[in-house]
C-alpha positions as CSV (number, residue, x, y, z in Angstrom):
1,X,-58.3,13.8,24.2
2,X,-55.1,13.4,22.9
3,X,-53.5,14.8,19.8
4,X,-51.1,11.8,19.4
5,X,-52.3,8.7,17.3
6,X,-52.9,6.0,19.1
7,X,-50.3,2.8,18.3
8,X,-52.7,0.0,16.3
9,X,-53.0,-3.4,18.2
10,X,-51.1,-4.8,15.4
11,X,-48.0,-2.7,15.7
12,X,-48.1,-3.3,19.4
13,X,-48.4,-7.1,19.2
14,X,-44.9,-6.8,16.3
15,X,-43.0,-4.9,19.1
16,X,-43.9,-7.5,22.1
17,X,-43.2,-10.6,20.0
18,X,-39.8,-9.6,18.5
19,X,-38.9,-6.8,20.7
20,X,-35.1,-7.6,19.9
21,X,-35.7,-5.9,16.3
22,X,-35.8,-2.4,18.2
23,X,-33.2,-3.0,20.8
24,X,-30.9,-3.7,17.3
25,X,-32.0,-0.4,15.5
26,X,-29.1,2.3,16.7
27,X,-31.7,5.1,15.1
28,X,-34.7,4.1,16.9
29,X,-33.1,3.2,20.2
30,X,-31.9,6.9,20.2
31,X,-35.5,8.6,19.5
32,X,-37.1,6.6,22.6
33,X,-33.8,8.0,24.4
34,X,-34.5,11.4,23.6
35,X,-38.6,10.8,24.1
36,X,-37.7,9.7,27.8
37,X,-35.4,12.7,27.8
38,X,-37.9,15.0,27.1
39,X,-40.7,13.2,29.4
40,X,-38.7,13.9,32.5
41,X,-37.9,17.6,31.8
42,X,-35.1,19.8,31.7
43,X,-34.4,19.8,35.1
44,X,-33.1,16.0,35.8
45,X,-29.9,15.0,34.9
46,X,-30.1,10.9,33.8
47,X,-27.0,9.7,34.0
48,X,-27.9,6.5,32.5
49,X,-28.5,8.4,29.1
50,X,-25.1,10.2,29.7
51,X,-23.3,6.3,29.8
52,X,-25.1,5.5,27.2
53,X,-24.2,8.2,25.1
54,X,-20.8,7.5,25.9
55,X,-20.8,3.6,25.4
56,X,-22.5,4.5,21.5
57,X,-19.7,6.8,20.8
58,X,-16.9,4.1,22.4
59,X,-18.6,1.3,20.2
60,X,-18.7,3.9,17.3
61,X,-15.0,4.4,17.4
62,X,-14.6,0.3,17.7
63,X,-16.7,-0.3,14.5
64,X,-14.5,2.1,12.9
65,X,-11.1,0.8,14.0
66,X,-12.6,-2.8,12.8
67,X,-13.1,-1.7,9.4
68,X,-9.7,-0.2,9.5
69,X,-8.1,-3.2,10.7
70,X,-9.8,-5.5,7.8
71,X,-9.4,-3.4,5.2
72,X,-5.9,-3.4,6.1
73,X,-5.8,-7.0,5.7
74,X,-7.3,-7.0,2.7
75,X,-5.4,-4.8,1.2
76,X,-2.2,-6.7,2.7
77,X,-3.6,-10.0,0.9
78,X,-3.6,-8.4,-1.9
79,X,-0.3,-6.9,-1.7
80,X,0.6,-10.5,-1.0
81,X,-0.8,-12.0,-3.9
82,X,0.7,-9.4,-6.6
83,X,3.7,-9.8,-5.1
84,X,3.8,-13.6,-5.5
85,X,2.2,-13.4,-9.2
86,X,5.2,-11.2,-10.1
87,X,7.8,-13.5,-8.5
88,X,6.5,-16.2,-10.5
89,X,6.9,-14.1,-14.0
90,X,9.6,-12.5,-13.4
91,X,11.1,-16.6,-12.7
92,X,9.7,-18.1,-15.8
93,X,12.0,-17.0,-18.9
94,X,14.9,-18.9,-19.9
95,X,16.9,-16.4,-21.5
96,X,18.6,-13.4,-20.0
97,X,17.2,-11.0,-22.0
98,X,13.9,-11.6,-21.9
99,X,13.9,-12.1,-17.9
100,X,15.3,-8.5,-17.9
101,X,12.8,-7.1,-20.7
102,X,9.9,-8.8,-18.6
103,X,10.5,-6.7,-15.8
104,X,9.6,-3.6,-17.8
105,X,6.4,-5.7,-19.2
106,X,4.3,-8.1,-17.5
107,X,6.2,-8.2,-14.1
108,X,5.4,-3.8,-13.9
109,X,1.6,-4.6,-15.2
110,X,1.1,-7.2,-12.5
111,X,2.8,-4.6,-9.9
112,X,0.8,-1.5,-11.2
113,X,4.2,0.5,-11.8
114,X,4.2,2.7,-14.8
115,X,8.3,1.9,-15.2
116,X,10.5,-0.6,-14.1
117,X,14.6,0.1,-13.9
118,X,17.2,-1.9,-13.3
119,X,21.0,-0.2,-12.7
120,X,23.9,-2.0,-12.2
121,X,27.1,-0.9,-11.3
122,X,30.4,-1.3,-13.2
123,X,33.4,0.4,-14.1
124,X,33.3,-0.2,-17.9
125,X,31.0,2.1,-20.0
126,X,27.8,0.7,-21.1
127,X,28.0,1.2,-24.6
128,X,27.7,-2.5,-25.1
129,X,25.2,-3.8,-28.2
130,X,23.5,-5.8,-25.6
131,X,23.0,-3.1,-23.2
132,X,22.2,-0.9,-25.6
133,X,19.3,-3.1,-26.7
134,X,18.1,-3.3,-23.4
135,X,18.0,0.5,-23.0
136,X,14.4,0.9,-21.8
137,X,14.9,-1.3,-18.5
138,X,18.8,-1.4,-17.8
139,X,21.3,1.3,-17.2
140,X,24.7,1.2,-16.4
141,X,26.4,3.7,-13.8
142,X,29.6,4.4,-12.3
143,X,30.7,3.0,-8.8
144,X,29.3,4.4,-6.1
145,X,26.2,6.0,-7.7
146,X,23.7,3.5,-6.3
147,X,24.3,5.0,-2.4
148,X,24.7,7.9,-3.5
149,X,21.1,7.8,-5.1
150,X,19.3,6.1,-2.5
151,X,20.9,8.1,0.7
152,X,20.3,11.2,-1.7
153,X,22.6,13.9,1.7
154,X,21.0,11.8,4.3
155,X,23.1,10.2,7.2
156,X,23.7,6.5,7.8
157,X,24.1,3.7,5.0
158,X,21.5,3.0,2.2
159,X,18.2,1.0,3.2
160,X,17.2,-1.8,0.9
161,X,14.1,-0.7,0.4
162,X,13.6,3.2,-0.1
163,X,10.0,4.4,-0.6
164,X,9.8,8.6,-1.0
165,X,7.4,10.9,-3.3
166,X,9.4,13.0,-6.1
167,X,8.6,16.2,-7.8
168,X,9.7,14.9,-10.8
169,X,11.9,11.8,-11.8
170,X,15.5,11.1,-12.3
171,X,16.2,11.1,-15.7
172,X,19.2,8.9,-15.5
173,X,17.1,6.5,-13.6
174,X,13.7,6.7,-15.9
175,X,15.2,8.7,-19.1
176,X,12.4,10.6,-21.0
177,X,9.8,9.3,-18.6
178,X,11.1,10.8,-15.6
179,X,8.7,14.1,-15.7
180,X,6.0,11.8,-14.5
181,X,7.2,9.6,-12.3
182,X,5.6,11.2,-8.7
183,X,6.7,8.7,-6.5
184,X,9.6,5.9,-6.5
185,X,10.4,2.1,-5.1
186,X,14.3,1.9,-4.8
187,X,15.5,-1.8,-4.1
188,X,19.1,-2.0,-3.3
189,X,20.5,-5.4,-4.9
190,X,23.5,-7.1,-3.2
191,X,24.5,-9.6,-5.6
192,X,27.6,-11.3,-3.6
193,X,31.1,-10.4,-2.7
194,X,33.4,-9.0,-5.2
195,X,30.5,-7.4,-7.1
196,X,29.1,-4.2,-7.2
197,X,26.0,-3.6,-6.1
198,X,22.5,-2.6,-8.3
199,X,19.3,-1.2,-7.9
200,X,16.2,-2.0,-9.1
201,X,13.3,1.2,-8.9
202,X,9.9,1.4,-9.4
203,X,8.4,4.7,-10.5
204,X,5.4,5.1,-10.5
205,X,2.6,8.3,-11.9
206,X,0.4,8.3,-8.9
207,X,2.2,10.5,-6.0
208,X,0.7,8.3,-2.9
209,X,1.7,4.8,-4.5
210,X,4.9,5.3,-2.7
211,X,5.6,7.2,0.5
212,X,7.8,6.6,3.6
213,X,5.2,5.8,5.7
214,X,4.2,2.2,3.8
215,X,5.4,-0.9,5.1
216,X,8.5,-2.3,3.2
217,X,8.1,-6.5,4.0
218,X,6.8,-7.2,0.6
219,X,9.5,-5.1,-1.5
220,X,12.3,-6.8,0.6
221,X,11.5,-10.4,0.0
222,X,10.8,-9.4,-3.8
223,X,14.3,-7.9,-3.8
224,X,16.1,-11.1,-2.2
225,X,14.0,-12.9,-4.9
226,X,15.7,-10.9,-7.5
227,X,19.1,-10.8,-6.3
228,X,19.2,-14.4,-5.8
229,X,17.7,-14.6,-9.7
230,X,20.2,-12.0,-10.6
231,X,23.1,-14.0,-9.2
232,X,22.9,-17.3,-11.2
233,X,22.3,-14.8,-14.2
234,X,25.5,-13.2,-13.2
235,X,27.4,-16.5,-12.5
């Protein structure tokens, strides 16, 4: 007699009438592979297992590569929508001031930066009571400072959108902050002929919010949002 229980009628009549349940089970299929396996011995090579093996590893690497490709596009929704929500506040205020003191406020909470900074160029000081009230999210630099900042040695002209991981800040970018800013968003701002030109970065504490290797469509259409605000400002 044999050793092995004996499958119940009832099991039996499960498995003939919905048969599709155990074709769908990955984990099963593979133990009646490997029974069959070992029913017809070491010595015969079924090549039919070996395909199949291979199909569940291609259709492995597929599932994979699907869940890649939507979280992707989840996460570039999402992208999408913070972007928009800061567009939108940063385009409410009324006032000059406050549209340039909202960028360190609600427009850096929406993006999830830890500091927003805005430098323009000029060749007059910046010792100005108004700038000097707007220390926290405005500098003032010298011509020429904003290529130099974003090129940083490297060859060819300034991008408009620079993504790279730091060290440590720039302190005449983020002032006392700058010892934990890990990783930087540098937007360079063309605000017309005959003026100089700005730039508006994003530092931010978390080393891999900003790297190279991220796509920069979303930071350029918020930048030629800002500019475009920037220029009536200006005007």
């Amino acid at each position: 007699m044999s050793s092995r229980p004996a499958m119940t009628d009832n099991l039996r009549e499960k498995i003939i009438a919905q048969p599709d349940v155990i074709l769908e089970d990955r984990d099963l299929m593979r133990a009646l592979i490997a029974a069959n396996d070992r029913a017809k011995g070491g010595n015969i090579v079924d090549l039919r297992g070996i395909a199949m093996e291979r199909l569940e590893a291609r259709l492995a690497r597929l599932e994979d590569t699907h869940r890649s490709v939507i979280a992707a596009a989840y996460e570039n929704l999402a992208g999408t929508n913070q972007v928009h929500r800061a567009i939108l506040r940063m385009l409410d205020p009324v006032e000059f001031e406050q549209f340039l003191r909202d960028l360190g406020g609600e427009v850096a909470d929406i993006l999830r930066v830890d500091s927003v900074r805005l430098v323009l160029e000029s060749a007059q000081d910046g010792d100005e009571p108004a700038v000097q009230r707007l220390d926290d999210v405005l500098g003032i630099a010298g011509p020429g400072f904003v290529n130099d900042y974003l090129a940083q040695g490297q060859r060819g002209g300034a991008r408009q959108v620079t993504l790279r991981q730091l060290a440590e800040g720039d302190a005449r970018i983020y002032g006392p902050a700058a010892q934990h800013i890990r990783s930087e968003a540098c937007l360079l701002l063309d605000f017309g002929p005959g003026r100089l030109p700005g730039m508006l970065a994003m530092g931010a504490e978390d080393p891999h919010q900003f790297s190279p290797q991220q796509g920069t469509d979303l930071l350029a259409f918020f930048a030629g949002v800002f500019e475009r605000a920037m220029r009536r400002w200006l005007s």
